[in-house]
ZARO-799629 format. One line per field, with one value per residue: z, y, x of N, C-alpha, C in turn; residue number from 1; chain; residue in one letter. Coordinates in steps of 0.1 Angstrom, whole numbers, plus 2048, in hexadecimal, padded with zeros to 3 digits. Layout:
n.zz <- Z|...
n.yy <- Y|...
n.xx <- X|...
ca.zz <- Z|...
ca.yy <- Y|...
ca.xx <- X|...
c.zz <- Z|...
c.yy <- Y|...
c.xx <- X|...
pos <- NUM|...
unit <- A|...
code <- a|...
END
This chain:
n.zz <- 440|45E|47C|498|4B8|4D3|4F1|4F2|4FB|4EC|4EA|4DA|4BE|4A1|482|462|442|43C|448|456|46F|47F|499|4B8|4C9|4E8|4EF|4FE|503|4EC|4EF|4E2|4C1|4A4|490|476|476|465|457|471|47D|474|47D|479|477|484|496|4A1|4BC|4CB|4BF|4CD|4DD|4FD|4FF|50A|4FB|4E7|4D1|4AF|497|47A|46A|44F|43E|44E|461|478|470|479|47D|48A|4A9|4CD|4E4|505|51C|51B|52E|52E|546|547|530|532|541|53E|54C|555|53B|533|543|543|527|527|535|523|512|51F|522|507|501|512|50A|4F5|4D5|4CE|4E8|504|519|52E|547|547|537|548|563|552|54F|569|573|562|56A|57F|581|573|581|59B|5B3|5BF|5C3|5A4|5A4|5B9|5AA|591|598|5A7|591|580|58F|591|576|56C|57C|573|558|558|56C|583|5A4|5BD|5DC|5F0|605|614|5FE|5FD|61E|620|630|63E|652|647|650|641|620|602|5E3|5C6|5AC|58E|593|59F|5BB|5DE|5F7|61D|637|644|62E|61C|613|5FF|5EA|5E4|5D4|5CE|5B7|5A8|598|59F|593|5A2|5BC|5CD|5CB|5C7|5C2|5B3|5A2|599|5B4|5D2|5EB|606|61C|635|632|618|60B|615|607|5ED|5EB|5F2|5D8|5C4|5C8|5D0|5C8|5A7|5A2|5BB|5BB|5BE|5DE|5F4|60F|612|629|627|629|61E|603|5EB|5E9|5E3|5CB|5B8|5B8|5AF|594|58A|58D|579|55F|562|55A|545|533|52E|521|520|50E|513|52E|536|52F|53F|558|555|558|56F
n.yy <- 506|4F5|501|4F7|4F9|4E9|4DB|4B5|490|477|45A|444|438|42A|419|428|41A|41A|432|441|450|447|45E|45A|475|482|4A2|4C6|4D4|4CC|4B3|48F|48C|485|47D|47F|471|47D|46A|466|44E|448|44F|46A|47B|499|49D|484|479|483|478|45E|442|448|467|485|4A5|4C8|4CE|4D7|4D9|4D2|4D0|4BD|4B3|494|492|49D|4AB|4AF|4CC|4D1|4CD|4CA|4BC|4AE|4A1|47E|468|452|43F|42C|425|40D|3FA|3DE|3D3|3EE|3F9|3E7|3F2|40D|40B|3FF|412|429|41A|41B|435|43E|432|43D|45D|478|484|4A5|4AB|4BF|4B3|4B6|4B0|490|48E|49A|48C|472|47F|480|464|452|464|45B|441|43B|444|43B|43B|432|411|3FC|3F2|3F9|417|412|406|41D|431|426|429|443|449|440|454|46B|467|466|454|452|446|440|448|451|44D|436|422|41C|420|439|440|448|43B|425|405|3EE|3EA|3E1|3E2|3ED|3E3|3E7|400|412|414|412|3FD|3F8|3E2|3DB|3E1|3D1|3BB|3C2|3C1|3A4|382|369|355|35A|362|36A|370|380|37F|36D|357|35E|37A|397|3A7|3B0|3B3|3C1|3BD|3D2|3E2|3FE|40A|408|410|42C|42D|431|444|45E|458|461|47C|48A|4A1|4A5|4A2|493|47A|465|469|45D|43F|418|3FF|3E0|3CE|3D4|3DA|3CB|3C4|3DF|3E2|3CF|3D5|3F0|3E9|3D8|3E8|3FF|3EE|3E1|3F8|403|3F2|3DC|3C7|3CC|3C1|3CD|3D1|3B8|3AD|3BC|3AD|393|396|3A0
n.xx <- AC3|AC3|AD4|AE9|AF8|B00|B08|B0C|B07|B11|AFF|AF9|B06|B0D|B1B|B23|B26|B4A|B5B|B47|B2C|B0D|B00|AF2|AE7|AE1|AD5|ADB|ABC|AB2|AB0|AAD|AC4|ACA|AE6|AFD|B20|B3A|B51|B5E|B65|B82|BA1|BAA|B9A|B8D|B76|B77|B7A|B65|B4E|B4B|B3C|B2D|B3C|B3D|B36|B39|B29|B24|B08|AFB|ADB|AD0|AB5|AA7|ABF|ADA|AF7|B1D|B28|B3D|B51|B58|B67|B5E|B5C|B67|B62|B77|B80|B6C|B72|B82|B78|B6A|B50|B47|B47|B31|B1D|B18|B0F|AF6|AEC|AEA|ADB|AC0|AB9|ABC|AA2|A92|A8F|A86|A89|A88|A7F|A81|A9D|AAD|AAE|AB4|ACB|ADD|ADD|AE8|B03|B05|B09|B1A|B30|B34|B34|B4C|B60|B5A|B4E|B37|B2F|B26|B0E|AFE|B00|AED|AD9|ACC|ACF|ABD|AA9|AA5|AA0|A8A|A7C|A80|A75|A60|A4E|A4F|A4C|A34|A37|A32|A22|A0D|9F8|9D8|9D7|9E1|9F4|A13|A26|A3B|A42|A4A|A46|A30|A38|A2A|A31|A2C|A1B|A25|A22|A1B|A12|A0A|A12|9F8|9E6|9EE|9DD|9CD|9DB|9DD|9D2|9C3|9C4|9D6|9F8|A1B|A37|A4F|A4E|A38|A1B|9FB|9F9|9F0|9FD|A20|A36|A4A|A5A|A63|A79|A7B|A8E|A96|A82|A84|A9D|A91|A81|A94|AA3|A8C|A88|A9C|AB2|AC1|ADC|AE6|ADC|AE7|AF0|AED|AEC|AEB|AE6|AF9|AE8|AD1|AD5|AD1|AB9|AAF|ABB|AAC|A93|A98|A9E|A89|A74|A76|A7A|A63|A53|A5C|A56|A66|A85|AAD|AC6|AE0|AE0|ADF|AF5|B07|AFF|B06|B21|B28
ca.zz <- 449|46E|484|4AC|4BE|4E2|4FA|4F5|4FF|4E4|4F3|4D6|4B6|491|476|457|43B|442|44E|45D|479|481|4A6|4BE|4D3|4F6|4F3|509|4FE|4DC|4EF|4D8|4B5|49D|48E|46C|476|45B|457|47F|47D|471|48A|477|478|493|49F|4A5|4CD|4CE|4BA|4D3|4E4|508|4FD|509|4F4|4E7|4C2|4A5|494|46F|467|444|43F|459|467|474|46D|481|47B|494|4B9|4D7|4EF|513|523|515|539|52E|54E|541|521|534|54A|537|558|557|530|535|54B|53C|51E|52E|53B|515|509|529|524|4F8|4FE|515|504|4E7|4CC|4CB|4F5|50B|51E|535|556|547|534|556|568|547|553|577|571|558|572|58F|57D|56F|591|5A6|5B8|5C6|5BE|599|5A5|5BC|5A2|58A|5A0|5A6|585|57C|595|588|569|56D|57F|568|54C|55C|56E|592|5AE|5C4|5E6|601|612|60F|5F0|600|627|61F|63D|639|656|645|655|638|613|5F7|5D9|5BC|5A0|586|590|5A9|5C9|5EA|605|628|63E|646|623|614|610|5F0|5DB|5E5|5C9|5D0|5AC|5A0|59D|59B|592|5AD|5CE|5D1|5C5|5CE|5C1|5A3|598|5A0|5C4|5D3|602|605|629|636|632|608|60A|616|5FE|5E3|5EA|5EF|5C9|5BC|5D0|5D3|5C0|59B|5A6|5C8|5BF|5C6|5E5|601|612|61A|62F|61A|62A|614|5F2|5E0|5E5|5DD|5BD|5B3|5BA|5A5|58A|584|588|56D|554|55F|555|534|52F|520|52A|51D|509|518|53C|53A|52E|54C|562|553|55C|57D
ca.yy <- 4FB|4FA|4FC|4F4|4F9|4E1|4CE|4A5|484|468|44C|435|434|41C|418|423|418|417|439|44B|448|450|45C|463|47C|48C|4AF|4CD|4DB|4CA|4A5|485|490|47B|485|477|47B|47A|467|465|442|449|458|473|480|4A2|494|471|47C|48A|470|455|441|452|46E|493|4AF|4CE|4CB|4E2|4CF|4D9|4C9|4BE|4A8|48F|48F|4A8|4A9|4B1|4D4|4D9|4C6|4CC|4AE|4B4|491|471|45E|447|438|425|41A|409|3F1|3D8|3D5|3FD|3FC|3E4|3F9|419|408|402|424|431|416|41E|441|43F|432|448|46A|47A|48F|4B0|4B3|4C1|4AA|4B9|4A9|486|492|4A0|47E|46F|483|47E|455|455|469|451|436|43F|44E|42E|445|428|403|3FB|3ED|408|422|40E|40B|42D|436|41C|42C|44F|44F|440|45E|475|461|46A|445|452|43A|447|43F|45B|44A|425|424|41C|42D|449|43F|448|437|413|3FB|3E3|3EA|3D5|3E9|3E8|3E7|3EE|406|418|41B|407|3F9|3F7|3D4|3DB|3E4|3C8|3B0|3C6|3B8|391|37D|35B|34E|363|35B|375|36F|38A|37E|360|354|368|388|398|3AC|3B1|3BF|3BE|3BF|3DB|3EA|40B|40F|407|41A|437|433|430|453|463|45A|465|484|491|4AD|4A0|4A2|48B|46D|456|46B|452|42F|410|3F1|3D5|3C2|3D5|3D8|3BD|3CA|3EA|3E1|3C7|3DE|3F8|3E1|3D8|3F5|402|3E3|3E5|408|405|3E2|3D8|3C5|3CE|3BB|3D1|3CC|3A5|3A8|3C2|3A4|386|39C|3A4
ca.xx <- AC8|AC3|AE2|AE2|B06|AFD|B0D|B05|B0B|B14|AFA|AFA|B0D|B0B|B24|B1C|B34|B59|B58|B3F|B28|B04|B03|AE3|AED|ADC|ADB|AD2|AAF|AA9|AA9|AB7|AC5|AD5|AF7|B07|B2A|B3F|B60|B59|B6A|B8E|BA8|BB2|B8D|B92|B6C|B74|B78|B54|B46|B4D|B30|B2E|B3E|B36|B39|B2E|B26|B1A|B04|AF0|AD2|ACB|AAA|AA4|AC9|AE0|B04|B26|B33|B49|B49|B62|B63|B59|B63|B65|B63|B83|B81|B65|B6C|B8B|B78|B5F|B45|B43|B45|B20|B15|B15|B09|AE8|AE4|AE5|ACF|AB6|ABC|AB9|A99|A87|A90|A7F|A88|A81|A7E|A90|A9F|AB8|AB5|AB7|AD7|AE4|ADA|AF1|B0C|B08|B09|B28|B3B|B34|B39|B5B|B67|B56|B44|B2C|B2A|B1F|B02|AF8|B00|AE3|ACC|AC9|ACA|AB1|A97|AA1|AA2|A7F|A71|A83|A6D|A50|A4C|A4F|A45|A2A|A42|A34|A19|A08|9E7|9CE|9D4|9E9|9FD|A21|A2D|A36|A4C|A4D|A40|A2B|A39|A22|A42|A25|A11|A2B|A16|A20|A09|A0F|A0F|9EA|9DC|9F2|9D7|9C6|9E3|9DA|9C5|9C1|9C1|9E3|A08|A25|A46|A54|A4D|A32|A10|9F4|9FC|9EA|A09|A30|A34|A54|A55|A6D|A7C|A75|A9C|A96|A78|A8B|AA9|A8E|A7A|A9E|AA6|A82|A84|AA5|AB9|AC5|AE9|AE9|AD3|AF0|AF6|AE9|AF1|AE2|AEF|AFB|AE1|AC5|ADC|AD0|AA8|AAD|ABE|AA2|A89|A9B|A9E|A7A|A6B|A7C|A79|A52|A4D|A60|A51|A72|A90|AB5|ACE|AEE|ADC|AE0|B00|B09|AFD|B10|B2F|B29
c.zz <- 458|472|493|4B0|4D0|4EA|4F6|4F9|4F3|4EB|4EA|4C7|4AD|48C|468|44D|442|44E|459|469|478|492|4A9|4CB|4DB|4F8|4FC|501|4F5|4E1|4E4|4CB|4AE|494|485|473|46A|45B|467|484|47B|47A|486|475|48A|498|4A2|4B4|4D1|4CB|4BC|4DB|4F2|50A|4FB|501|4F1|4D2|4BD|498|487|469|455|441|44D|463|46C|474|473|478|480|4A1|4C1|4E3|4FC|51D|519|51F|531|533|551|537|525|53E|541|540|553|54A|530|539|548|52D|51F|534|52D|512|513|523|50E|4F8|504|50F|4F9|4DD|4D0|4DD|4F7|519|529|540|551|540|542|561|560|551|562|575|56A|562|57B|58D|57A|57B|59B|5B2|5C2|5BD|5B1|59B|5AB|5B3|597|591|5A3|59D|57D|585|590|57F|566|570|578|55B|54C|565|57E|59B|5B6|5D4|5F1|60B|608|604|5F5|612|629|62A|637|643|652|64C|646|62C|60B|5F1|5CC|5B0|591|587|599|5B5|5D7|5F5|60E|62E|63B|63E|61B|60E|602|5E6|5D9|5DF|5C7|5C4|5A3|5A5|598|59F|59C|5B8|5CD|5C9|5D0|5CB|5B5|59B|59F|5AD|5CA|5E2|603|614|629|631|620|608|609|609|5ED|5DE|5ED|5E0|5C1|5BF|5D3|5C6|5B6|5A2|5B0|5C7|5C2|5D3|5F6|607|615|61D|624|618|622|606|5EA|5DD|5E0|5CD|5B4|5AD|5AD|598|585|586|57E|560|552|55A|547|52F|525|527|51F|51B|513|529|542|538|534|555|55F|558|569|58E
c.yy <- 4FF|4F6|4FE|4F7|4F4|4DC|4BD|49D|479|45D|442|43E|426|424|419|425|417|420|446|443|44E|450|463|466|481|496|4BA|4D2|4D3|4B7|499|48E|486|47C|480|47D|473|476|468|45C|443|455|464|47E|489|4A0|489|46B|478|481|45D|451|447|461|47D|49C|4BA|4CC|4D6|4DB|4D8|4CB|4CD|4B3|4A2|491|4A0|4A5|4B3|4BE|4DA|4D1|4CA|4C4|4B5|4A9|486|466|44F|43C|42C|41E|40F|3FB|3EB|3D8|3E7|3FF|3F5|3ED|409|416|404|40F|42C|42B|41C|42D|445|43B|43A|457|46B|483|49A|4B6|4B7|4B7|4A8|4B3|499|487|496|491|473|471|47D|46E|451|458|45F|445|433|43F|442|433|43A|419|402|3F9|3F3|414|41E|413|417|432|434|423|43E|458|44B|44F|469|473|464|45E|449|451|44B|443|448|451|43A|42A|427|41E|435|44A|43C|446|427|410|3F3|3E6|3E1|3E4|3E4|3EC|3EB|3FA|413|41B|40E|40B|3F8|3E7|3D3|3DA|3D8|3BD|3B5|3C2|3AA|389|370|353|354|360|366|36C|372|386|36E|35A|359|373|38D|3A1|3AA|3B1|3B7|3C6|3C7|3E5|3F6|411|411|411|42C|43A|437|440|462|463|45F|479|490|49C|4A6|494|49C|481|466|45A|461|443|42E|404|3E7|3CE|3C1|3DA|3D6|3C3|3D3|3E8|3D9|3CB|3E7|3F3|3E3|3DF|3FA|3F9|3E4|3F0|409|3FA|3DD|3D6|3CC|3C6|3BC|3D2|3BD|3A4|3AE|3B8|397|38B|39E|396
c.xx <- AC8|AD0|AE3|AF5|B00|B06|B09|B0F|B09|B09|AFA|B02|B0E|B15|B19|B24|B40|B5D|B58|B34|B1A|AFF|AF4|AE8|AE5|ADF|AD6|AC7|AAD|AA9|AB5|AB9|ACC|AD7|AFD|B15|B37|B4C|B67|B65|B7D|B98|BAB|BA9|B8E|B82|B67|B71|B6F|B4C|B43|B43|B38|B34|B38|B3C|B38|B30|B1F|B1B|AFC|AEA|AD2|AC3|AA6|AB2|AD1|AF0|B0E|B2D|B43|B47|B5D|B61|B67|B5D|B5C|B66|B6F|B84|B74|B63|B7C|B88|B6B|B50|B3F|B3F|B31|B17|B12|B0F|AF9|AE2|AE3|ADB|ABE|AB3|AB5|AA7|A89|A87|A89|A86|A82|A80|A87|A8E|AB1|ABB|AB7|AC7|AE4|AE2|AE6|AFE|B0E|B0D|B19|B35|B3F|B38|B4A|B66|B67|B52|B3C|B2E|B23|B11|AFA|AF5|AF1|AD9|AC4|AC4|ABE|AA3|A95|AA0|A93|A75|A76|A78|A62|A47|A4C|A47|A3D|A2F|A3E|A2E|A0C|9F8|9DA|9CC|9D9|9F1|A0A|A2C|A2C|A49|A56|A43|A3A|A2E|A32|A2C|A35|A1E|A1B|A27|A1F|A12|A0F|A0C|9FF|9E4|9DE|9E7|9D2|9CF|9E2|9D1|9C6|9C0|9D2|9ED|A12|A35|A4C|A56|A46|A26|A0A|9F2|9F9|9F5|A19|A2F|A40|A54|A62|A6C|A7B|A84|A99|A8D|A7F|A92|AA1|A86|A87|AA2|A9C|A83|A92|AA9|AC2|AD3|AF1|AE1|ADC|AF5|AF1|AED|AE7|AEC|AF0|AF1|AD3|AC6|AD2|AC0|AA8|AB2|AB4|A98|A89|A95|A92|A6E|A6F|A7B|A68|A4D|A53|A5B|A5E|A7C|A9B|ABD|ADD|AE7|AE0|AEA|B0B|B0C|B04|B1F|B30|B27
pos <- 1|2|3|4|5|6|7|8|9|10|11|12|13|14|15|16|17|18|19|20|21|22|23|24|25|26|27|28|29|30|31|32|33|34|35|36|37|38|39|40|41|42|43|44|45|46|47|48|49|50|51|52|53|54|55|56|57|58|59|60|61|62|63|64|65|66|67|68|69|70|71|72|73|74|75|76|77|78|79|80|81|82|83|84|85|86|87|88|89|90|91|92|93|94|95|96|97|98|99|100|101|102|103|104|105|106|107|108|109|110|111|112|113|114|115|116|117|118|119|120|121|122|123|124|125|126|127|128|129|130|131|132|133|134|135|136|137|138|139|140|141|142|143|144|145|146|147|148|149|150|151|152|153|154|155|156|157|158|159|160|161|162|163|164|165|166|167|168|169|170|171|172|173|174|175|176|177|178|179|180|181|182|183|184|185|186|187|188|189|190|191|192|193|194|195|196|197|198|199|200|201|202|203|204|205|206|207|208|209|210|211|212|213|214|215|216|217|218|219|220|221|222|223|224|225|226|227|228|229|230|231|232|233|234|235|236|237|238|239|240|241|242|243|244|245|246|247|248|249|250|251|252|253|254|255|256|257|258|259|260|261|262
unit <- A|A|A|A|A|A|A|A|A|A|A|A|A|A|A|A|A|A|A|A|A|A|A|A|A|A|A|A|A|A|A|A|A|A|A|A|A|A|A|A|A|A|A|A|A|A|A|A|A|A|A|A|A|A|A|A|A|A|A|A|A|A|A|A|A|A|A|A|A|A|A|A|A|A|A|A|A|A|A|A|A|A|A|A|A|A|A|A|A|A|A|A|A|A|A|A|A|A|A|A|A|A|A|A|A|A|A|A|A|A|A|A|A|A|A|A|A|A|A|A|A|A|A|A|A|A|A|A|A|A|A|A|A|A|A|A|A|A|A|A|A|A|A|A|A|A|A|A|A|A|A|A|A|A|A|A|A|A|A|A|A|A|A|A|A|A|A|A|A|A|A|A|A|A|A|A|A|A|A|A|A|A|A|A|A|A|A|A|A|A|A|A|A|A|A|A|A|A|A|A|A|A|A|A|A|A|A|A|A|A|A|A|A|A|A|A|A|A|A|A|A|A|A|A|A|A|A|A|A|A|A|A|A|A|A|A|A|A|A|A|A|A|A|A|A|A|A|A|A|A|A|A|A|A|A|A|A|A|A|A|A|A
code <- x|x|x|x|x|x|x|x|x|x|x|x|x|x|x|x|x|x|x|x|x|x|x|x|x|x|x|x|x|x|x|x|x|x|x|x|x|x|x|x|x|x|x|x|x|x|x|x|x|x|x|x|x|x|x|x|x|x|x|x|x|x|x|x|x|x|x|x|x|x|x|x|x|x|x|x|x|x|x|x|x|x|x|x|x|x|x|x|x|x|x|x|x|x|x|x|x|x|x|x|x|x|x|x|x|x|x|x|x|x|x|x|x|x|x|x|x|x|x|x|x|x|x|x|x|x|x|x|x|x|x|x|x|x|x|x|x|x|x|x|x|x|x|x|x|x|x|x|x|x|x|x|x|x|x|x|x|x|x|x|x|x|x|x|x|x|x|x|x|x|x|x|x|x|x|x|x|x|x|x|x|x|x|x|x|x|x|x|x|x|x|x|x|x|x|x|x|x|x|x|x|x|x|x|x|x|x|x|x|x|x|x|x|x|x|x|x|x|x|x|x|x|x|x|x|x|x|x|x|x|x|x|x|x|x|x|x|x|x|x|x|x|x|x|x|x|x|x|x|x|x|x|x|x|x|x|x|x|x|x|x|x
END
């Protein structure tokens, strides 16, 4: 029987019978795993803690077949201060499901685990605006994915002084004012912005710009470390948004239901 002793993160959790649970956990080096935990469910169970969605740990874990099973776990935080506010409770529930579905088995998959952590904390603490905190997360848990925008310098003239952006939310590339016309197709209609346009593309300030190559680009542990005026919020979060929904090609249940709360 294999046996692992890790750190993880709870990101989702099922019932199975009265009970037990079967948990898929974020660990350091070995990536998602998933965890029969047994009698998990009943208070009197000493890894009912550990075995809490969002819940950090460190766990010693033995594999037998496809699953591995709870030998031992020592809880590491259980961010409280999140399962205490329903808004926060949504909102960390989309960063698992975001989070559950970019990881793999078997990788290692430390800096999105560490990105996990960072998010959880900030959230809990109020660290930044909910919506801010997303955003963020939403563009760097992208480029953690492997999804990261192409934001130095415009596609087609490599000129990296832009005023004003055409962001290509599919392909990740931005044009400058001047080049802008190569996105214009006289027979095409985009949701995003206007008719005219053969895909997404979203007109983004040098200020969003900035805050956007700050979050691809910075050091794990400070992507939420920057401001922007109120007055360019709302873009930057939009932006976030659907670049991230475009690269996973997939909306979120516990996202919409983030957004009817808010």
């Amino acid at each position: 029987m294999t046996e692992i002793k890790k750190n993880g993160l709870v990101i989702q959790e099922k019932d199975i019978g009265e009970n037990d649970k079967l948990l898929t956990i974020l660990t350091e080096r070995y990536g998602k795993v998933f965890v029969v935990a047994k009698g998990a469910k009943s208070v009197r169970n000493r890894h009912m803690a550990s075995c809490q969605l969002f819940s950090y740990a460190t766990f010693g874990l033995r594999k037998r077949g496809n699953y591995y099973y709870i030998v031992d776990s020592d809880l590491i935080e259980s961010y409280y201060d999140i399962r205490t506010d329903i808004i926060k409770l949504a909102l960390a529930s989309f960063v698992c499901d975001v989070i559950n579905d970019v990881v793999q088995e078997g990788n290692n998959e430390d800096a999105i685990l560490k990105l996990a952590l960072n998010t959880f904390y900030a959230i809990a603490k109020n660290l930044k605006p909910l919506e801010f905190i997303r955003a963020a997360f939403e563009l760097r848990i992208a480029t953690e994915s492997g999804f990261a925008p192409n934001l130095d310098s415009c596609f087609q003239c490599d000129s990296n002084e832009i005023k004003l952006s055409y962001f290509d939310i599919v392909d990740g590339i931005i044009y400058c004012e001047k080049c802008k016309n190569i996105l214009f197709y006289a027979s095409a209609e985009n949701e995003f912005l206007e008719r005219g346009l053969t895909k997404p593309i979203a007109i983004i300030s040098d200020s969003v710009l900035a805050a956007m190559r700050y979050v691809v680009g910075c050091r794990p542990e400070r992507f939420l470390s920057f401001n922007l005026q109120d007055i360019e919020l709302h873009s930057f979060y939009d932006v976030c948004e659907k670049f991230l929904l475009n690269q996973l090609e997939r909306g979120f249940y516990s996202l919409d239901f983030y957004k009817s709360l808010i």
